[in-house]
C-alpha positions in Angstrom: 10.5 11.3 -3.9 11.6 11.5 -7.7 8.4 11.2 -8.9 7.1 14.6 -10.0 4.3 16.0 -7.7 5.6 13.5 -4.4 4.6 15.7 -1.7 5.8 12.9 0.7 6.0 9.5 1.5 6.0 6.5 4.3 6.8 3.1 5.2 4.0 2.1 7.7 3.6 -1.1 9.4 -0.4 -1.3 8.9 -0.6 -3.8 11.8 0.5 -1.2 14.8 0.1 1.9 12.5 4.0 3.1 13.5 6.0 4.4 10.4 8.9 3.0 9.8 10.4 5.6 7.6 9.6 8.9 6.1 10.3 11.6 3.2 9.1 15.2 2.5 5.7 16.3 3.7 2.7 14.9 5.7 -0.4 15.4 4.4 -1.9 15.6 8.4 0.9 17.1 9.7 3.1 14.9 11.1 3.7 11.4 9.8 3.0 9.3 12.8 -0.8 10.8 12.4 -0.4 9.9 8.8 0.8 6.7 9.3 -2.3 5.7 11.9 -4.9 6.9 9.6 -3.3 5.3 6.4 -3.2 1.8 8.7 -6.6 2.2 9.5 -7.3 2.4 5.6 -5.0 0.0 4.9 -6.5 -2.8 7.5 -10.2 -2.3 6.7 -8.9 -3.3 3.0 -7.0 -6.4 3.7 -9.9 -7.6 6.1 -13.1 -7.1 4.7 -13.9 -10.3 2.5 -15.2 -7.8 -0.3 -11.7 -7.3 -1.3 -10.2 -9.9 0.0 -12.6 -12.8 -1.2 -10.9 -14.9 -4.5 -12.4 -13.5 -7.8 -14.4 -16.0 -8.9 -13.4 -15.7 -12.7 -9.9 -16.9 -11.8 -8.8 -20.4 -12.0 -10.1 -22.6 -9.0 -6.2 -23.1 -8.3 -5.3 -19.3 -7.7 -8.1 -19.8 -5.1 -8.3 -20.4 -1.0 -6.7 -18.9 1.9 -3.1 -17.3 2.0 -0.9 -20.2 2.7 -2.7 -22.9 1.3 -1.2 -24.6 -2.3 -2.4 -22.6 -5.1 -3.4 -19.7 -3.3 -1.7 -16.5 -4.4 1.5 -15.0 -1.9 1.5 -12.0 -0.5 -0.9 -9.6 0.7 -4.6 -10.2 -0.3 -4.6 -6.5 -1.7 -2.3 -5.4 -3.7 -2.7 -1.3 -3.3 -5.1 1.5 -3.1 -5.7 5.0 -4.5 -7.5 7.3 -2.3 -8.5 10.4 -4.8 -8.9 13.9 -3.4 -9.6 17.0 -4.3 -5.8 18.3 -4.1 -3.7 15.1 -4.4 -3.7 11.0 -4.3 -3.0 8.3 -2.0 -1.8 5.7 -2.6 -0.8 2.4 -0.7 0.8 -0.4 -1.6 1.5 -3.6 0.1 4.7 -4.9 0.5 5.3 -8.7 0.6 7.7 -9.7 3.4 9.8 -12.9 4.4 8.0 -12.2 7.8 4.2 -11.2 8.1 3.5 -8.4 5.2 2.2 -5.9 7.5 4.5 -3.5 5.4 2.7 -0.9 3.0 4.3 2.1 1.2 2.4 5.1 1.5 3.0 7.7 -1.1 1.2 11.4 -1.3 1.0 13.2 -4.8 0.0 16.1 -5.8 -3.3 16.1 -8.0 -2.1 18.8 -10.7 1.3 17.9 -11.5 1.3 14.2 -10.1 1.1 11.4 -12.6 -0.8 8.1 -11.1 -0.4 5.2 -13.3 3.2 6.0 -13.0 3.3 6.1 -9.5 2.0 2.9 -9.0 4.3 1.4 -11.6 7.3 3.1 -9.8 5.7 1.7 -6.3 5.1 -1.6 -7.2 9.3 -1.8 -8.3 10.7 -0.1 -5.7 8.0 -2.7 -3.0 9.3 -5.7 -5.2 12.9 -4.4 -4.3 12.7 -3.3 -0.6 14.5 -5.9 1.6 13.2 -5.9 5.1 13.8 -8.7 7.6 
């Protein structure tokens, strides 16, 4: 909640839409709404081959399924940005020693918010978070 214009954010298991943890505001409210729509999002992404497919200008052996040699870890979507007329979303996907159904959910105001940093700061603090 450092960041400047972090109205709120949420640890949200995008598998059973539950959050797991919470800070500041909701932008529906309450953050167990939030945390159901933002799985919603957040499942569509990670299982609609359009994002999920390999790019095809990447080496044949970052290619294939998760789990198979060569194939990247982790989440097959790294985050999104959901832009709206008074803030952003955005979602990132945390890797996990279990089964990655972790994303961190982070609200920011559109005027005095600050994006790319955002995702910067998200991408440490998911490469840092210990969950098992």
């Amino acid at each position: 909640m450092s960041l400047p214009g972090a109205r709120g954010a949420a640890l949200v298991d995008w598998t059973s839409g539950l959050a797991l943890g919470t800070a500041g505001a909701s932008p529906a409210g309450d953050h167990e709404t939030s945390a159901a729509e933002t799985a919603e999002l957040a499942r569509a992404a990670a299982e609609f081959d359009t994002f999920t497919a390999p790019d095809i200008l990447a080496p044949a052996a970052a290619s294939g399924p998760p789990g198979t040699p060569g194939a990247p870890a982790g989440p097959p979507v790294e985050d999104l940005i959901v832009t709206t007329r008074a803030g952003y979303h955005v979602l990132r996907f945390v890797e996990t020693s279990f089964d990655s159904s972790v994303l961190l959910h982070l609200w920011l105001d559109r005027d005095t918010g600050n994006l790319a940093l955002a995702r910067l700061r998200l991408r440490d603090l998911a490469e840092r978070l210990v969950l098992g």
